[in-house]
N, C-alpha and C positions, 0 to 999 in steps of 0.2 A: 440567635437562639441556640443554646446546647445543643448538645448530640442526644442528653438525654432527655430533654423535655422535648424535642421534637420525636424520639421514637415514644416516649409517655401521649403525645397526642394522637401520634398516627393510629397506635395499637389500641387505644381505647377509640377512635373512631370506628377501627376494625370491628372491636367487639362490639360497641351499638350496633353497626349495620348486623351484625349477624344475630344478637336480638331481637332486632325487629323482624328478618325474618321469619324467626325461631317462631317469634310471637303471631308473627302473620299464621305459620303452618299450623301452629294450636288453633287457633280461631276460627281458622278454616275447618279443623278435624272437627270440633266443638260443635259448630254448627250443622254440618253433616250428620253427627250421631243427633243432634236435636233434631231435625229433621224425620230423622228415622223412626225416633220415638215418639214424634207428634203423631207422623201418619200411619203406623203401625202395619207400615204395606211389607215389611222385612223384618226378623229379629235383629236385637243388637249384636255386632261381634264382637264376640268373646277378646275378653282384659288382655290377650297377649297378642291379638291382631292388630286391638289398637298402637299396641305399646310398639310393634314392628312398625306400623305404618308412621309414626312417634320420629322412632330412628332412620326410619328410611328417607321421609320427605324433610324432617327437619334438623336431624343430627349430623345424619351425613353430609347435607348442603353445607351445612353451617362449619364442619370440619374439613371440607375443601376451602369454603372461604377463610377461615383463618390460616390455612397451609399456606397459600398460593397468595393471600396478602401477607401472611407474616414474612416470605421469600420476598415476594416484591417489594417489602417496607427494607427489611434485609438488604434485598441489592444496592437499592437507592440509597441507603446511608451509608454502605462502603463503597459505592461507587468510587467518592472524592480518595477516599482511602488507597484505591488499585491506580487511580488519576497518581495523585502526591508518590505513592512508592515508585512510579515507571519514572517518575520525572529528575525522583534523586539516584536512581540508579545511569540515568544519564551524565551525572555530573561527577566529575574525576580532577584530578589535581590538573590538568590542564584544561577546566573546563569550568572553572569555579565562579566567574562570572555571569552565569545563568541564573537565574531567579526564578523560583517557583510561580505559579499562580496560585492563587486562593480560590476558593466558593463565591466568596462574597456575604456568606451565612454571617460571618463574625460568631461563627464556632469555636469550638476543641480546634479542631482539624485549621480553619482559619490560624489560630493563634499558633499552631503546632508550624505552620508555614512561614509564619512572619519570624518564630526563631531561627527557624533551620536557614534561611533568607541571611538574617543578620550571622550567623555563623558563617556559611561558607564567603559574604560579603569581607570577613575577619579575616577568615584563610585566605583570603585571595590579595587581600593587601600586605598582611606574610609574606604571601611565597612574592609578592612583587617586591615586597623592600629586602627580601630576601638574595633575589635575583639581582638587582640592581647594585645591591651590596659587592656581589659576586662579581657582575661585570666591572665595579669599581675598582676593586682591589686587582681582578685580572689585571686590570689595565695597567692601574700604578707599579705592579710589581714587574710587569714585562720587561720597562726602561732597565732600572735597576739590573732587572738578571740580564738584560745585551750586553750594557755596559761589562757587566762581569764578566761576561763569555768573551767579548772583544778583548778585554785586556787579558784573563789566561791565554788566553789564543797566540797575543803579544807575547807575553813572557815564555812562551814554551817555546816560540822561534827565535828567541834570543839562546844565542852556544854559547852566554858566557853562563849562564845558571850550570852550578852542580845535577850532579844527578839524582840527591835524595830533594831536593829544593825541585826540584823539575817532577818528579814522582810524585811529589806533594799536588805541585798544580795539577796535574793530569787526576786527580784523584777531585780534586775540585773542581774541574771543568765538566766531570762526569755528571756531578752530586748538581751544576748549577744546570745541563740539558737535562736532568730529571725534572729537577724543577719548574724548568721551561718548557718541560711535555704536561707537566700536572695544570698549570699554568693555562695553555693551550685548550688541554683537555675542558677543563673547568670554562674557559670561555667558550667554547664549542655546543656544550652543552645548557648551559646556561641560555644562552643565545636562542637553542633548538626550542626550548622551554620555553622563551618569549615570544617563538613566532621569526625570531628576526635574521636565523639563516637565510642566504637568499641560493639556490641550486641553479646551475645554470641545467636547460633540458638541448641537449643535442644527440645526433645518435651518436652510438657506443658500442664499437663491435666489444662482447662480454669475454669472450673467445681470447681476443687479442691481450686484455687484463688479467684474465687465467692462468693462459701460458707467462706472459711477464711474473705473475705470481707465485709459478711452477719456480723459475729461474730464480727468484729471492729465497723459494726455501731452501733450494740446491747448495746455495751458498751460506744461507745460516745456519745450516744444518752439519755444516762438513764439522761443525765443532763436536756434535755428538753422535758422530760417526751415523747421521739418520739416511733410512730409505728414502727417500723422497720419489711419489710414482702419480703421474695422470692417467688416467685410467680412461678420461670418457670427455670429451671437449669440442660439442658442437658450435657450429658455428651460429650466433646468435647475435642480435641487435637489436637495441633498446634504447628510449631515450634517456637521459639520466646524466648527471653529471661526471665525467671521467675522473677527474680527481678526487672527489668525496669514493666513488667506486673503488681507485686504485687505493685510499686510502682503510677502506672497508675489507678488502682480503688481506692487507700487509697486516693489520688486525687478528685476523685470522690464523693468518702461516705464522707468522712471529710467536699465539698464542700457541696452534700444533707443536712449533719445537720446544719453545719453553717448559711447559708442560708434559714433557714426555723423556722416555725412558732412553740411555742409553743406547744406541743401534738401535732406534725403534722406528716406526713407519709415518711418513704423512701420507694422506692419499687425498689428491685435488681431483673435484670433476666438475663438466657442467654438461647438463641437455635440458632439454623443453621437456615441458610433461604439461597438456591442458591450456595454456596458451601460457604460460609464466616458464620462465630461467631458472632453474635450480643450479644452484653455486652448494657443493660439499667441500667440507674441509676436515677426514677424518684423520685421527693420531692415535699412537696406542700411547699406554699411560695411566699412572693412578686412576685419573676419569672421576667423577663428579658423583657421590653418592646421592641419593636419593630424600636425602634430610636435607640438602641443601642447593640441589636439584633448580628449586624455584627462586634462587636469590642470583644467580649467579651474573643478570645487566643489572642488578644494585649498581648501586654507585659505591665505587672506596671498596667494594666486597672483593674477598682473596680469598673465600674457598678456605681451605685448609691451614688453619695459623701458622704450626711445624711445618708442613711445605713449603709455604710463602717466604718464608723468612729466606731459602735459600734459591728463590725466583724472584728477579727483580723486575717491578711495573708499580703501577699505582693502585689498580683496580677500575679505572676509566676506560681500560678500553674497548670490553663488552657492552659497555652504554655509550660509546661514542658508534660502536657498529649497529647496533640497534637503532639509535637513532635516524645513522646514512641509510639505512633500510626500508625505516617507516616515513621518510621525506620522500622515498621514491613510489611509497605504494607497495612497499613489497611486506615479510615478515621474516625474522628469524628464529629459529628454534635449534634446541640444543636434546642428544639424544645420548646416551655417556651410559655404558656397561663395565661397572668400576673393574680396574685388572684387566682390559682387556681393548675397548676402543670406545672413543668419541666424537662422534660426528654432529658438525654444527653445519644445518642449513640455511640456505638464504634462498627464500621465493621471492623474484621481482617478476613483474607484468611487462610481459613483453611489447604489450602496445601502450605502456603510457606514457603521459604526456606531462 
């Protein structure tokens, strides 16, 4: 049945019932003032007492009943409405295999559910021939780019090549490990998307990652004469997999120096706060304005085009750290005062499991 022949029933039920009582309370009044005038033990009251006692016993009844059924008729038809909106706000690009329920009315709302059903059922085999496409081609191309990196690798140890022949390769070998990070990346993520990373859980002193991490920017850093400073490095353990971890601050530090200014500053730290690990990683630097703010673990996204051009990455690696994050239970956030500093947190739970 509609949405709208069933509120057409309900509210003309409503209005019968209040009808009848309407009509009850005249009949009542009716016969009282006949009464009155048979036995002529009281005069009649006057035209405007009756007409108050009119509105008092049966207008007013009758105006709560239709308030208080119109609400309750009201609720019960949006009811399904508050049900169906909380159930698609549950459902998100990694979660598109969820299925609505219906009423059962074989309503609006009914049929408004069986499309939105068959729609994300579409999105969901998308993103899966999508993904799978993804992993295919990761795969296929991996062999291909070894093979290549093995054999520059070969010719650049051969001392009989010239030196612009030799320059060339080294320029090729670079262009084929980009490659093989984008490569990498893409299957990382893709993977994270399918469920089908597998994390190993041991503990992890975070402390012991930090400082290692301290030590990598020291060193990538001497290129552009950067401060590099830890400021605050408790000693903390968690369980988590050491490698995705170590691989989540190189992430990090690598982006601090890239990103940042001549002689400019990293500053690493980590303490507890509330039972979770806070891992900072600030820089000074351009920094991230506020129009783009919210894009910045896209995928493929580089921020600033004139910037970019002269930093080299892919734009994979904020959503490859976000992902090591979210597998452990933790979260990351980025906080960027353009001109000036930007610091990226990472909250992980120090008891999980």
């Amino acid at each position: 049945m509609k949405i709208q022949t069933r509120l057409t029933l309900w509210y003309s039920a409503l209005l019968l019932a209040s009808l009848v009582i309407m009509a009850g309370v005249m009949h009542y009044e009716l016969k009282e003032q006949q009464d009155i005038l048979r036995k002529h033990t009281a005069p009649p009251d006057p035209p405007w007492e009756e007409v108050g006692e009119v509105i008092l016993f049966s207008a007013l009844p009758t105006a709560a009943l239709l308030l208080v059924g119109g609400w309750f008729i009201l609720r019960r038809t949006l009811a399904p409405v508050s049900t169906l909106t909380r159930a698609a706000e549950r459902i998100h690009a990694g979660n598109l295999a969820e299925q609505l329920q219906g009423s059962g009315n074989d309503d609006e709302l009914d049929r408004l559910t069986r499309v939105f059903n068959d729609m994300t059922r579409r999105l969901h085999d998308s993103f899966e021939s999508i993904r799978e496409f993804t992993l295919h081609a990761s795969h296929e191309l991996r062999t291909p780019l070894t093979v290549m990196h093995a054999e520059l690798e070969t010719a650049l140890r051969d001392d009989s090549v010239a030196a612009l022949p030799r320059e060339r390769l080294t320029s090729l070998l670079d262009e084929v490990q980009r490659l093989t990070q984008i490569v990498d990346g893409l299957t990382f993520l893709t993977k994270a998307d399918a469920g089908m990373l597998r994390f190993t859980r041991e503990p992890v002193q975070l402390d012991e990652l930090v400082r290692e991490g301290y030590a990598d920017a020291q060193i990538l850093g001497e290129t552009k004469k950067l401060k590099v400073e830890l400021k605050e490095c408790a000693s903390i353990a968690i369980k988590g997999d050491r490698h995705r971890l170590r691989q989540l601050l190189l992430i990090l530090t690598d982006n601090a120096i890239k990103y940042n200014h001549d002689s400019g500053t990293v500053v690493l730290g980590l303490h507890a706060k509330n039972g979770s690990a806070l891992i900072s990683v600030a820089n000074t630097g351009a920094g991230i304005s506020p129009e783009i703010a919210g894009r910045v673990f896209d995928r493929f996204f580089r921020g600033d085009p004139s910037h970019s051009q002269t930093v080299e990455g892919s734009g994979l690696g904020l959503s490859i750290a976000q992902g090591i994050v979210e597998a452990h239970g933790g979260e990351i956030r980025i906080a960027s005062e353009p001109q000036r500093l930007t610091t990226v947190t990472v909250e992980l739970p120090v008891n999980g499991s």
